[in-house]
N, CA, C, O and CB atoms as a CASP TS submission, in Angstrom:
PFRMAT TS
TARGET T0000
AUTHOR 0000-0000-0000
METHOD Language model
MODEL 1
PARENT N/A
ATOM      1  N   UNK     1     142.412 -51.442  66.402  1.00  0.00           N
ATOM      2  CA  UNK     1     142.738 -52.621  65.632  1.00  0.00           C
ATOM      3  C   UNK     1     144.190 -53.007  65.854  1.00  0.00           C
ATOM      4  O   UNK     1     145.059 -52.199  65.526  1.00  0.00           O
ATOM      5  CB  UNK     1     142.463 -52.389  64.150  1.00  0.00           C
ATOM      6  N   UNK     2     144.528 -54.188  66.389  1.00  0.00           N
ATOM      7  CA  UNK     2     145.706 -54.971  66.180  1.00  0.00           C
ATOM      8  C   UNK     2     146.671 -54.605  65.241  1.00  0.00           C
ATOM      9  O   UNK     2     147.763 -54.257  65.691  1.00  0.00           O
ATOM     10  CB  UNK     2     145.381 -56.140  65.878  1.00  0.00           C
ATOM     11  N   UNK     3     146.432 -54.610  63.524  1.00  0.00           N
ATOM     12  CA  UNK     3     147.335 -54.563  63.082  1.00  0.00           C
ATOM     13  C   UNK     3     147.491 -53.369  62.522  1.00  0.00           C
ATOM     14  O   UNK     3     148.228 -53.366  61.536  1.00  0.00           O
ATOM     15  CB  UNK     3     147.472 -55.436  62.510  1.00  0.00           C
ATOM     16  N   UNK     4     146.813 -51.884  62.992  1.00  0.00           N
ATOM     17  CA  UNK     4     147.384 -50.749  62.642  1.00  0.00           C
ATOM     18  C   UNK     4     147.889 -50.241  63.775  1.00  0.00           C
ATOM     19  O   UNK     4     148.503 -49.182  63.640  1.00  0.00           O
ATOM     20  CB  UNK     4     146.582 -49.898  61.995  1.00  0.00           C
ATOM     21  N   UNK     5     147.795 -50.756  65.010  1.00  0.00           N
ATOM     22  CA  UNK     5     148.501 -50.550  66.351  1.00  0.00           C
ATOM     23  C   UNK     5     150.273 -51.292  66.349  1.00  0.00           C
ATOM     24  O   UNK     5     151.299 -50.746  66.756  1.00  0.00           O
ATOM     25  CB  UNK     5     147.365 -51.418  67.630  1.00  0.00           C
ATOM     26  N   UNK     6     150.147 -52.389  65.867  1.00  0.00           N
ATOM     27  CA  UNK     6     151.227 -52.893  65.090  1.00  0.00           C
ATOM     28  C   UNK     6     152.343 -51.980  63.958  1.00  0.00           C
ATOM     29  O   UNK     6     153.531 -51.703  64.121  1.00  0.00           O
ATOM     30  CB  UNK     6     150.492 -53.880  64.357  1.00  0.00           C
ATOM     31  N   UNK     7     151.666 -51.751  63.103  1.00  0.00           N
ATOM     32  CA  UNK     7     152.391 -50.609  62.162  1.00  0.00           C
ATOM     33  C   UNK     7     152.935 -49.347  62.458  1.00  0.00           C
ATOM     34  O   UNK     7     154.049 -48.857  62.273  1.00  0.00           O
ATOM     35  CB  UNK     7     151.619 -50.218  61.295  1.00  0.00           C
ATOM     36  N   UNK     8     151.351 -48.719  63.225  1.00  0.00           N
ATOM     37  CA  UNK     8     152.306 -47.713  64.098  1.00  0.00           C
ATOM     38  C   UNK     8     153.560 -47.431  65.143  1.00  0.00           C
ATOM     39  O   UNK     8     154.126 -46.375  65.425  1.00  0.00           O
ATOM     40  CB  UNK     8     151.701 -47.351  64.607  1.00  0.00           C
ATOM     41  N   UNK     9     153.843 -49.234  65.760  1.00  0.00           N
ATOM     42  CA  UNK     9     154.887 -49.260  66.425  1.00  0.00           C
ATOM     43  C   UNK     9     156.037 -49.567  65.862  1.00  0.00           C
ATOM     44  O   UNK     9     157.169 -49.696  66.328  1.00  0.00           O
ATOM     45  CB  UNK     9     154.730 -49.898  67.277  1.00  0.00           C
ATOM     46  N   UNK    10     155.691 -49.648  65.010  1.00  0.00           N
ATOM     47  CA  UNK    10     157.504 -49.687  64.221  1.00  0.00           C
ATOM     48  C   UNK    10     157.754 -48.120  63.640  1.00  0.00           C
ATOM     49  O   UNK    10     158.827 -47.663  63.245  1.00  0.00           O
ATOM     50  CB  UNK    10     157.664 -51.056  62.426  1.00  0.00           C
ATOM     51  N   UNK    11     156.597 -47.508  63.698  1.00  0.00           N
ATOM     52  CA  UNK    11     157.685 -45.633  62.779  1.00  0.00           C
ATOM     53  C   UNK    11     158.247 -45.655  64.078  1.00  0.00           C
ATOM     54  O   UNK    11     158.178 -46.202  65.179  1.00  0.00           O
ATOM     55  CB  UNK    11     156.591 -43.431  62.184  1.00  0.00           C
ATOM     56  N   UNK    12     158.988 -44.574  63.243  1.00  0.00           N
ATOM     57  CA  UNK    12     160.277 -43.695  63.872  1.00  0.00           C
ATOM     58  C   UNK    12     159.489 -42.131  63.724  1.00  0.00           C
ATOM     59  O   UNK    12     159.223 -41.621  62.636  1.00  0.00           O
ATOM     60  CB  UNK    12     162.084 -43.864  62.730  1.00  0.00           C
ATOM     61  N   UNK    13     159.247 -41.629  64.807  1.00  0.00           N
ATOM     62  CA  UNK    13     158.277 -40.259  64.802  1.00  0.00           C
ATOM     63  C   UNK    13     159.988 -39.610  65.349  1.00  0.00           C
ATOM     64  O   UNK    13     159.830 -38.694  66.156  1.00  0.00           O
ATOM     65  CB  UNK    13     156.362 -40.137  66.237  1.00  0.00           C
ATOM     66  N   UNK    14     160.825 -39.778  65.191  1.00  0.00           N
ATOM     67  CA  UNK    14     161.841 -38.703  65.751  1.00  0.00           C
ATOM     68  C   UNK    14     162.522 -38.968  64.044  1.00  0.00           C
ATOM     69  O   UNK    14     163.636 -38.457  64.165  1.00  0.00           O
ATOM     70  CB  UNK    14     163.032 -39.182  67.577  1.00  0.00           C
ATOM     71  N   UNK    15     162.463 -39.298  63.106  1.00  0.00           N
ATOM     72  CA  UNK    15     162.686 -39.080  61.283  1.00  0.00           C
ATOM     73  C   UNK    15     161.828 -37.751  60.580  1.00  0.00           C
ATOM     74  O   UNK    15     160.674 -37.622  60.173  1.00  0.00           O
ATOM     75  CB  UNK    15     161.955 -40.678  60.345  1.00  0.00           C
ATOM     76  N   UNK    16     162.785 -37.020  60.647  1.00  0.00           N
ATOM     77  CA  UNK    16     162.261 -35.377  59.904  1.00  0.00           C
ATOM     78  C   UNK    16     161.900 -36.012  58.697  1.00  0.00           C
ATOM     79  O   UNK    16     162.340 -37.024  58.150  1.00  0.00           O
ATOM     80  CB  UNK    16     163.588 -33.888  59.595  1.00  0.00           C
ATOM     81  N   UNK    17     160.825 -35.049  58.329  1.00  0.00           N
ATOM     82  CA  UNK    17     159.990 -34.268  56.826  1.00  0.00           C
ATOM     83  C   UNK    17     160.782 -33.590  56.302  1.00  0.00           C
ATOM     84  O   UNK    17     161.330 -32.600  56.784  1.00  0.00           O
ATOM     85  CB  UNK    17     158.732 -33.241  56.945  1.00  0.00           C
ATOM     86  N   UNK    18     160.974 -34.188  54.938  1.00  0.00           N
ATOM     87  CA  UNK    18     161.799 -33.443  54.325  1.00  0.00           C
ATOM     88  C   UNK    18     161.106 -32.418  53.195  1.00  0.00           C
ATOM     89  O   UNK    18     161.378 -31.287  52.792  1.00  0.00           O
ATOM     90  CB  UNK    18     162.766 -34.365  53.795  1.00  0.00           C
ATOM     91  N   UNK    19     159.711 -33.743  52.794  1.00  0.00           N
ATOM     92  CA  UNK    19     159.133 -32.589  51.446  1.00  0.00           C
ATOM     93  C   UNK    19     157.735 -33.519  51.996  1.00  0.00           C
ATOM     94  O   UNK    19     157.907 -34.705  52.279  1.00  0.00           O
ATOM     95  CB  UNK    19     159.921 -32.713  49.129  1.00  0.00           C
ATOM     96  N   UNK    20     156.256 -32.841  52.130  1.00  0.00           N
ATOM     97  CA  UNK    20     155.499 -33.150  51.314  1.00  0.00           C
ATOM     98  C   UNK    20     154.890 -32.514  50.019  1.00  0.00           C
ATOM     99  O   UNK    20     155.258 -31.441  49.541  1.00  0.00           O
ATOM    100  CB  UNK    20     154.863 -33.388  51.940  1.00  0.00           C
ATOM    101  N   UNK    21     153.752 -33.454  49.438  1.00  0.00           N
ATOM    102  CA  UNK    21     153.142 -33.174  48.099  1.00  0.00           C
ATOM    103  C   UNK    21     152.135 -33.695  48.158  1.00  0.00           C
ATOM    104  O   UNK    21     152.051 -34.906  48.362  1.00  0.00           O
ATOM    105  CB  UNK    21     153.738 -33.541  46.956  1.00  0.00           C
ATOM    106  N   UNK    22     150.978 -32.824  47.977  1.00  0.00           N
ATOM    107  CA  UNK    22     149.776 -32.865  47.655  1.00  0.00           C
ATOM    108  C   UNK    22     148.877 -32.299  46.932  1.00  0.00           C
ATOM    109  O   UNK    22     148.478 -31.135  46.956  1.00  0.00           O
ATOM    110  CB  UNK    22     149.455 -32.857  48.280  1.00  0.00           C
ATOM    111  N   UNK    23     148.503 -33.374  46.135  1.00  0.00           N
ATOM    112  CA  UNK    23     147.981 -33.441  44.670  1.00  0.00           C
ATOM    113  C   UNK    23     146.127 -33.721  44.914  1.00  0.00           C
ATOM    114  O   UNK    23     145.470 -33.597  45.948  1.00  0.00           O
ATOM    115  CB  UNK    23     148.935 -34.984  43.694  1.00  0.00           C
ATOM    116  N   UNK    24     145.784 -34.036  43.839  1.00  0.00           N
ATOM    117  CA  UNK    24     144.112 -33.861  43.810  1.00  0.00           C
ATOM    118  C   UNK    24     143.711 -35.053  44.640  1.00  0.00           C
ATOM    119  O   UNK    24     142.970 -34.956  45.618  1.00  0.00           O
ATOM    120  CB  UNK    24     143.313 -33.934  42.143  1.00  0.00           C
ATOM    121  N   UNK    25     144.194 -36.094  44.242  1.00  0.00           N
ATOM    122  CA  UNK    25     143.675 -37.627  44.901  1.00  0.00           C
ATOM    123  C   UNK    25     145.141 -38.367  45.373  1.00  0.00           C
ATOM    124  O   UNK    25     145.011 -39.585  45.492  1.00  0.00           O
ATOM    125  CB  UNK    25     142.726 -38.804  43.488  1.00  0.00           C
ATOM    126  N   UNK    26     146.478 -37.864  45.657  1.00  0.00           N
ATOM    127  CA  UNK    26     147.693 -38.463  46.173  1.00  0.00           C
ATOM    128  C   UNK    26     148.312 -37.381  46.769  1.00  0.00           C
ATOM    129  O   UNK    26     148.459 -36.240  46.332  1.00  0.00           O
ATOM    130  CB  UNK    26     148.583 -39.151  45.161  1.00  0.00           C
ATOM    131  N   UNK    27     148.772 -38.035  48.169  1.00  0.00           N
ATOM    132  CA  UNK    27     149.518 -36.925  48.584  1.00  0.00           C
ATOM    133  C   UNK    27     151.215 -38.053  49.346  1.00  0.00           C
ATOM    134  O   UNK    27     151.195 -39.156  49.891  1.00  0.00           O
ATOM    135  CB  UNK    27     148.258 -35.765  49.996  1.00  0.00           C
ATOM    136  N   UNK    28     152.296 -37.232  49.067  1.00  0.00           N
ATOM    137  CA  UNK    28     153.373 -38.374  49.204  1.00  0.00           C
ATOM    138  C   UNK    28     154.460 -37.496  49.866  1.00  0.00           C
ATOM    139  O   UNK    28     155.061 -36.492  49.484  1.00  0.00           O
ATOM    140  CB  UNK    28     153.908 -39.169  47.649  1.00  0.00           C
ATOM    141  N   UNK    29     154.496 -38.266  51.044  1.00  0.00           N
ATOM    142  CA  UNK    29     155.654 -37.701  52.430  1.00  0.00           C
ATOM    143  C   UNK    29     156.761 -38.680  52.015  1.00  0.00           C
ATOM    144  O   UNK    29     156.800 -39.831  51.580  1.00  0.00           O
ATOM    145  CB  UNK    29     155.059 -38.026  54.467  1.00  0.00           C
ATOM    146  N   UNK    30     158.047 -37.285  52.485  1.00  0.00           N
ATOM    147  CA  UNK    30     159.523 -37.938  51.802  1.00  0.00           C
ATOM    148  C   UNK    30     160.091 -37.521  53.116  1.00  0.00           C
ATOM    149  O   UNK    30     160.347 -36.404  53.566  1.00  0.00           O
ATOM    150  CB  UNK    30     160.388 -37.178  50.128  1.00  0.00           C
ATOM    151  N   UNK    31     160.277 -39.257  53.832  1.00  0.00           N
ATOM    152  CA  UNK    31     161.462 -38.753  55.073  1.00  0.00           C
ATOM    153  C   UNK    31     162.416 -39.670  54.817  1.00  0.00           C
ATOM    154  O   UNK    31     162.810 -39.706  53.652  1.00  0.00           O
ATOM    155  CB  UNK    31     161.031 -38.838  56.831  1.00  0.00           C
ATOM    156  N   UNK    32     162.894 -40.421  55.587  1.00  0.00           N
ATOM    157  CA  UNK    32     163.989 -41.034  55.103  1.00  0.00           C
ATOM    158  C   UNK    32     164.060 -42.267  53.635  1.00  0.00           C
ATOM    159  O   UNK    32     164.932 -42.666  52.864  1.00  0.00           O
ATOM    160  CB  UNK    32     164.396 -41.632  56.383  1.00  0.00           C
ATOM    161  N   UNK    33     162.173 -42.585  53.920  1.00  0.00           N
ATOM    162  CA  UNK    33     161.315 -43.655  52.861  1.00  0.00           C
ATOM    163  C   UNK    33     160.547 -42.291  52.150  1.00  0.00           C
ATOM    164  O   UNK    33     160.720 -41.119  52.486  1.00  0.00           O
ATOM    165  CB  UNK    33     159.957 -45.120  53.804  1.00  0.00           C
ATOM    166  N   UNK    34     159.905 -42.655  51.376  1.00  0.00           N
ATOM    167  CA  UNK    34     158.766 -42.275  50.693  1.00  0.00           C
ATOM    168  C   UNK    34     157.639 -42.872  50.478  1.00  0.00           C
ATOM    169  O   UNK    34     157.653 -43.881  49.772  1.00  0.00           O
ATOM    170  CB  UNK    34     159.014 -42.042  49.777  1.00  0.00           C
ATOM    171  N   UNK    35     156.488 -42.426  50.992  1.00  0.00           N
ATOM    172  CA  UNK    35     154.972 -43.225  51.490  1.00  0.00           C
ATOM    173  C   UNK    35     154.304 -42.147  50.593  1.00  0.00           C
ATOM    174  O   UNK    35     154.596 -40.963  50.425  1.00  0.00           O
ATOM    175  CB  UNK    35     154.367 -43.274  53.521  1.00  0.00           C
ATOM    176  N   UNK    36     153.277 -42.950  50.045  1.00  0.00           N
ATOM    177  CA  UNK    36     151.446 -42.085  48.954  1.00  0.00           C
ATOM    178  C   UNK    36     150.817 -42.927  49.696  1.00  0.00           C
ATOM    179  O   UNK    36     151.004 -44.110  49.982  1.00  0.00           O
ATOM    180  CB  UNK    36     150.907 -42.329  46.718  1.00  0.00           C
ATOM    181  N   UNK    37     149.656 -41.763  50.107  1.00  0.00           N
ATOM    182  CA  UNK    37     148.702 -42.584  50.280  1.00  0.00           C
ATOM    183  C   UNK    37     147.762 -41.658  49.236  1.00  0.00           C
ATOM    184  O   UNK    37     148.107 -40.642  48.632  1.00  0.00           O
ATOM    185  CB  UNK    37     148.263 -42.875  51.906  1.00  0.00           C
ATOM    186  N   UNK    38     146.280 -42.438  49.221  1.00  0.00           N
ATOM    187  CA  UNK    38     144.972 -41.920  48.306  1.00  0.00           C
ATOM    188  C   UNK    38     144.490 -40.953  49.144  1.00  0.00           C
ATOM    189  O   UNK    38     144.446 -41.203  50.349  1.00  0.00           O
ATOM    190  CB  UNK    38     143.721 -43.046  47.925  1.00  0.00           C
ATOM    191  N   UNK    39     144.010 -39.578  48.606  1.00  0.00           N
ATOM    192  CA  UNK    39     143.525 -38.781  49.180  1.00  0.00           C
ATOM    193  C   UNK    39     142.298 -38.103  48.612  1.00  0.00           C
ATOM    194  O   UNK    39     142.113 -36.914  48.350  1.00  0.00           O
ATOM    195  CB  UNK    39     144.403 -38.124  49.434  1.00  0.00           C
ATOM    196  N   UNK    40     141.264 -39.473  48.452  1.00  0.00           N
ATOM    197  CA  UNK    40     140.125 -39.081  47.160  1.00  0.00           C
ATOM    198  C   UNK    40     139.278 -37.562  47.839  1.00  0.00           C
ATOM    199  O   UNK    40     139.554 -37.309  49.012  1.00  0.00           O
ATOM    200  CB  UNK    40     138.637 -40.768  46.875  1.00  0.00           C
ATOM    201  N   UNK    41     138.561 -36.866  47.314  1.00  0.00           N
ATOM    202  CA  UNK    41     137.728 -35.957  48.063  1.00  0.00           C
ATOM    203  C   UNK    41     136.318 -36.744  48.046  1.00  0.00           C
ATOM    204  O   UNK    41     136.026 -37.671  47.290  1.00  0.00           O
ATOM    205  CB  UNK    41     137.684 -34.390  47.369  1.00  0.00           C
ATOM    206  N   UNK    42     135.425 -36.108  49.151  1.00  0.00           N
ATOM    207  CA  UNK    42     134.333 -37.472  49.536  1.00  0.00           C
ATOM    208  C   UNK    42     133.591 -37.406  48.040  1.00  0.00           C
ATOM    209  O   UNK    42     133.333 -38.455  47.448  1.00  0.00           O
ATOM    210  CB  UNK    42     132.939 -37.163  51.194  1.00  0.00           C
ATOM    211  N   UNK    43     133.431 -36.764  47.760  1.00  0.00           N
ATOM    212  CA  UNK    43     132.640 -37.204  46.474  1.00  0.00           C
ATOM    213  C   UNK    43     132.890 -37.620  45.063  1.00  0.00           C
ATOM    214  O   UNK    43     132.122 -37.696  44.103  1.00  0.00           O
ATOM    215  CB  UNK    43     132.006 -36.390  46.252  1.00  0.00           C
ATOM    216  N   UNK    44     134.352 -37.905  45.204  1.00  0.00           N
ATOM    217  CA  UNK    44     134.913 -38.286  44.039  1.00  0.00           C
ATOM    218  C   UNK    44     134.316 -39.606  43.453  1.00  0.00           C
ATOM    219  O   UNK    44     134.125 -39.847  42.261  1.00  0.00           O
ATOM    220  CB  UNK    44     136.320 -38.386  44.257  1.00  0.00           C
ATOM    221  N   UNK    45     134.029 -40.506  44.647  1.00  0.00           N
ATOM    222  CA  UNK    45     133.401 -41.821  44.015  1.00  0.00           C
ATOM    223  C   UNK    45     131.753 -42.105  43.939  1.00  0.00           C
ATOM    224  O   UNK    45     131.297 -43.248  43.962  1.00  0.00           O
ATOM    225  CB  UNK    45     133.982 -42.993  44.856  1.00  0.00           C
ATOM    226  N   UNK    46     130.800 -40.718  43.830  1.00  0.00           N
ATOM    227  CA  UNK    46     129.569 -40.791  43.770  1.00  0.00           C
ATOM    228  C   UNK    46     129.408 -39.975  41.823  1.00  0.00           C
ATOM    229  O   UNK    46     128.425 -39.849  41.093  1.00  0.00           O
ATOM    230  CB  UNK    46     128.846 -39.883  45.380  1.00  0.00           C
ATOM    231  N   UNK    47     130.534 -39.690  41.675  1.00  0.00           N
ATOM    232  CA  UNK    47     130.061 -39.588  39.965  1.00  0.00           C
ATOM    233  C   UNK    47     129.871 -39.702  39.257  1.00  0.00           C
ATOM    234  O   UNK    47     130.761 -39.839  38.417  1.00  0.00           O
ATOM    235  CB  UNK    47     130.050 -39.462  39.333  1.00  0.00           C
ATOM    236  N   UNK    48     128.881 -39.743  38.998  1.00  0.00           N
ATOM    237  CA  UNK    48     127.930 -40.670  37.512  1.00  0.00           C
ATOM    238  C   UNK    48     128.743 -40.514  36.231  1.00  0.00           C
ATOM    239  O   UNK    48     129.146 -39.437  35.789  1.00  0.00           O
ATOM    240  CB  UNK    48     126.122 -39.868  37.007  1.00  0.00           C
ATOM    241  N   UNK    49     128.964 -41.884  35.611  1.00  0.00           N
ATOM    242  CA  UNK    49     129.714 -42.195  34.080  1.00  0.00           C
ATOM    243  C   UNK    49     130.570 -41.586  34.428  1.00  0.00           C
ATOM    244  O   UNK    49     130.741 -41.112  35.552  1.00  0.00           O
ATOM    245  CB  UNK    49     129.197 -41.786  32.601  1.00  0.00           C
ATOM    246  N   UNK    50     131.496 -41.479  33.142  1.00  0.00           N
ATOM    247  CA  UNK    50     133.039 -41.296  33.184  1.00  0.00           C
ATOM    248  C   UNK    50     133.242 -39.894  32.848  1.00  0.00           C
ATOM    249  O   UNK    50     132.521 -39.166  32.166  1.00  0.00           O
ATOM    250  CB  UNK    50     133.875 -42.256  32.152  1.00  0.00           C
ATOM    251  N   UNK    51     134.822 -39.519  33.696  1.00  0.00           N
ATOM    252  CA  UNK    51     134.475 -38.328  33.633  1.00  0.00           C
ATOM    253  C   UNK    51     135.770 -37.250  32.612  1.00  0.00           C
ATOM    254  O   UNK    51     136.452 -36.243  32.804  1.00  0.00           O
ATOM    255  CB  UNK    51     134.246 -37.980  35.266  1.00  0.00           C
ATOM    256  N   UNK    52     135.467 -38.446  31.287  1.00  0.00           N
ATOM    257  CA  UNK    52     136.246 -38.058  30.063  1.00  0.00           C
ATOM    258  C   UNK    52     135.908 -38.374  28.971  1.00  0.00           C
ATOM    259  O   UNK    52     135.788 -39.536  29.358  1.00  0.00           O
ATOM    260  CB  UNK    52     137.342 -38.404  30.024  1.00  0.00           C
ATOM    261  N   UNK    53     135.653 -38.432  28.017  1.00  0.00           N
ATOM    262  CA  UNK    53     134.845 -38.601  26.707  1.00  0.00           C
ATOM    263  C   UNK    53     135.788 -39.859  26.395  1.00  0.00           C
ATOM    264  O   UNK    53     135.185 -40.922  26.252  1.00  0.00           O
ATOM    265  CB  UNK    53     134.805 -37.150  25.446  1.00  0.00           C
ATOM    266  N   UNK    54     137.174 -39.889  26.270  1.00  0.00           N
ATOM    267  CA  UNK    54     138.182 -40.656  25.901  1.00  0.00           C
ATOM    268  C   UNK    54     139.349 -41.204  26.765  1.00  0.00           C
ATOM    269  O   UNK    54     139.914 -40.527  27.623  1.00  0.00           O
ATOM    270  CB  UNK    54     138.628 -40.036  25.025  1.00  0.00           C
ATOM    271  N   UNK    55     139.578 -42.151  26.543  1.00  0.00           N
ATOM    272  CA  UNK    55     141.179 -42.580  26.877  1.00  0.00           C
ATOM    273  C   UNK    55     142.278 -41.467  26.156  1.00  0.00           C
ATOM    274  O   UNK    55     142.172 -40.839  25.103  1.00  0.00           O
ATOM    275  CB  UNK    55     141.530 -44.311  26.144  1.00  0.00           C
ATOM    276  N   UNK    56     143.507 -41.501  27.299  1.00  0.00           N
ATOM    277  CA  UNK    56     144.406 -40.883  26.430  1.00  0.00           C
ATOM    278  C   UNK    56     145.503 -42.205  25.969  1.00  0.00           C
ATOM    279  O   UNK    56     146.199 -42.136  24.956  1.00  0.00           O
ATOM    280  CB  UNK    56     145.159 -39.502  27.273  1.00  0.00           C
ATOM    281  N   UNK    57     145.506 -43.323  26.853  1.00  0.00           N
ATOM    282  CA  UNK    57     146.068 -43.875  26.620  1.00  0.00           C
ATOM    283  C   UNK    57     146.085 -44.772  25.381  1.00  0.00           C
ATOM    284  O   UNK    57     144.982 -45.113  24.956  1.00  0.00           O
ATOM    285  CB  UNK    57     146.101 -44.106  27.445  1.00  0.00           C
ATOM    286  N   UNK    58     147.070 -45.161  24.803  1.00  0.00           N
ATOM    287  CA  UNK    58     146.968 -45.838  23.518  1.00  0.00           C
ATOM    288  C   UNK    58     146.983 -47.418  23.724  1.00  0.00           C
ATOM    289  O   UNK    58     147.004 -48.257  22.823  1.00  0.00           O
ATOM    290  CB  UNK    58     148.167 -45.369  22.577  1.00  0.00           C
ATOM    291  N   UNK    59     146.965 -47.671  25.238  1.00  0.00           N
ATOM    292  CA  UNK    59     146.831 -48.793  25.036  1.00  0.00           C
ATOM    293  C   UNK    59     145.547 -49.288  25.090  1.00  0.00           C
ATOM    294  O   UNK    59     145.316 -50.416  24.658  1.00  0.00           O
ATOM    295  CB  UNK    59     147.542 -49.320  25.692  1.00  0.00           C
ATOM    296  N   UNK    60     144.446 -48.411  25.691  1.00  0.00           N
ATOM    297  CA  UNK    60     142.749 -48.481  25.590  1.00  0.00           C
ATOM    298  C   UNK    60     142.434 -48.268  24.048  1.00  0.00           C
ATOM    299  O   UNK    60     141.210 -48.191  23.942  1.00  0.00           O
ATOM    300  CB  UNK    60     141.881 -47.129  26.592  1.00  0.00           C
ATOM    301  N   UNK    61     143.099 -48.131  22.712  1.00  0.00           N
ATOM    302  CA  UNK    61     142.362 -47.435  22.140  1.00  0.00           C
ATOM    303  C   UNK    61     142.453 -45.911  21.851  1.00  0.00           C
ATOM    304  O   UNK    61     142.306 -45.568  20.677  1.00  0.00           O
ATOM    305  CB  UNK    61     141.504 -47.710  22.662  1.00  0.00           C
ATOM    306  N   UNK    62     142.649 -45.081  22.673  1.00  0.00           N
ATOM    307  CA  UNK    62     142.430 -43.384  22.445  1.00  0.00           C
ATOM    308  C   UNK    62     143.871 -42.990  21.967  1.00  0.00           C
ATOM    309  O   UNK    62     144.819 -43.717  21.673  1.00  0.00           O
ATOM    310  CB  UNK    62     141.946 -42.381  24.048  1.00  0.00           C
ATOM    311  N   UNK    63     143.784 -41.944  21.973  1.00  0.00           N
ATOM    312  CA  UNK    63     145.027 -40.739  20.986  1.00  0.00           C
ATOM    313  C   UNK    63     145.441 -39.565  21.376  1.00  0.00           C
ATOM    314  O   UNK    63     144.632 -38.640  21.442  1.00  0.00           O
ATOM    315  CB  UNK    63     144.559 -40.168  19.653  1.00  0.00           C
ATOM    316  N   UNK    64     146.801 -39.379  21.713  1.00  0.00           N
ATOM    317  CA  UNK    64     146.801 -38.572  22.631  1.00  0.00           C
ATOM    318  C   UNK    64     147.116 -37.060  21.546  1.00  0.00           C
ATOM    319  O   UNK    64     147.969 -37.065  20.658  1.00  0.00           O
ATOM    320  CB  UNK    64     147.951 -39.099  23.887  1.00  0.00           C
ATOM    321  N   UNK    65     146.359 -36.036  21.824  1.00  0.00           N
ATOM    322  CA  UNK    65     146.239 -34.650  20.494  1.00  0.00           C
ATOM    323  C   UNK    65     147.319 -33.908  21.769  1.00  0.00           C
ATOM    324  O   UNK    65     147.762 -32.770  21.617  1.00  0.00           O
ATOM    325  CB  UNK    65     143.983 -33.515  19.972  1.00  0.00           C
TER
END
């Protein structure tokens, strides 16, 4: 594809890693920028209903104990 052949020609592959981090569904490389991308596992989006009884947030409604 055009425009990820595009994107890839602008990094700088000679810019050291300084830290990554990887988390359940984000993982975020720190070189001179800092980039996340989504790192769902394949079946994260085949799970039926929700997969919390509640919001924690108070702006949905829920309460955080």
């Amino acid at each position: 594809m055009k425009i990820i052949d595009d994107l890839i020609s602008t990094l700088n592959f000679d810019a050291p890693v300084k830290d990554i981090r990887q988390g359940v569904f984000h993982t975020g490389v720190l070189t001179r920028y800092c980039g996340l991308a989504a790192t769902l596992p394949r079946d994260a989006l085949k799970q039926d209903g929700r997969l919390q009884k509640r919001s924690s947030s108070k702006h949905q409604g829920g309460q955080v104990e």
